[in-house]
C-alpha positions in Angstrom: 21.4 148.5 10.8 23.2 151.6 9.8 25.5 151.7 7.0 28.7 150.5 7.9 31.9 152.8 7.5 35.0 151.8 6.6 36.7 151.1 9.9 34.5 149.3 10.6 34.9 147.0 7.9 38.3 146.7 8.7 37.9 145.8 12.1 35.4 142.8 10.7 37.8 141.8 8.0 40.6 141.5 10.8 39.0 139.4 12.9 37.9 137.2 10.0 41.7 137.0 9.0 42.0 135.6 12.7 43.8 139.0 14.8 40.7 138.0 17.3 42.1 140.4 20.6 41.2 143.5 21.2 44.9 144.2 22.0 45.8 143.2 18.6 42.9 144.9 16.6 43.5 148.4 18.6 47.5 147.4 17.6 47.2 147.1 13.6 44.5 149.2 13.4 46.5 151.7 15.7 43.5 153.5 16.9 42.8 154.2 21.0 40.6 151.7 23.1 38.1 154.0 23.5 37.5 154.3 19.8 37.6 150.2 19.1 35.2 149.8 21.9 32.9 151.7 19.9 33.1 150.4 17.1 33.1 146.4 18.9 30.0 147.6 20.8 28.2 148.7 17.3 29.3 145.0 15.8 28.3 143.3 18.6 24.6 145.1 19.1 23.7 144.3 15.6 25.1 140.6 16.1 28.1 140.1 13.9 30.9 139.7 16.4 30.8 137.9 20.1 33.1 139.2 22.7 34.4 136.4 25.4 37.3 137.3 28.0 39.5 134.4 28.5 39.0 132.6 31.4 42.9 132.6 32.6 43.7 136.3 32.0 40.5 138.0 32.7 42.3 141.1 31.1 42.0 139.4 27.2 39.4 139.9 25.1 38.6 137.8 22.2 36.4 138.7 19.4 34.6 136.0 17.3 32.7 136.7 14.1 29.5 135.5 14.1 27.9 134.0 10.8 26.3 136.7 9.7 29.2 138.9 10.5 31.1 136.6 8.5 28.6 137.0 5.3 28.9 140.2 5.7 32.6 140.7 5.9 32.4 138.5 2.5 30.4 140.7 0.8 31.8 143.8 1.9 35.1 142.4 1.4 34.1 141.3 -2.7 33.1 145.2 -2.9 36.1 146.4 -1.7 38.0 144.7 -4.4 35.6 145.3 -6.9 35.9 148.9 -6.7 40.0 148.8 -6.6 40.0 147.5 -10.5 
């Protein structure tokens, strides 16, 4: 896996918070669908999300972590803070 840049630890560390749409990642993120699509693609192809439409509105998108999306949002997330001190 490449080195992950920082939007895309953003986009992890949301849906670990629990904003798990695409609508509302694209919304506090405010970056275009194309672009999240991207970057969910790249997270999904190396395993640490899972994308699942919703069964009543085909149109929603949720986004899961996976475990090791999860450890890896950890980690990246105890760096983050490290460096701000």
């Amino acid at each position: 896996m490449k080195l992950i840049n920082h939007k895309l630890v953003e986009i992890l560390l949301l849906i670990k918070k629990g904003k798990n749409t695409f609508m509302s990642i694209s919304n506090v993120l405010t970056i275009n669908h194309c672009t999240l699509n991207n970057s969910l693609k790249y997270l999904e192809k190396n395993n640490l999300i899972k994308r699942k439409r919703c069964k009543e509105d085909r149109r929603i998108v949720y986004i899961t972590i996976t475990p090791i999306g999860d450890k890896i949002a950890v980690l990246l997330n105890q760096n983050i803070c490290f460096k701000a001190y």
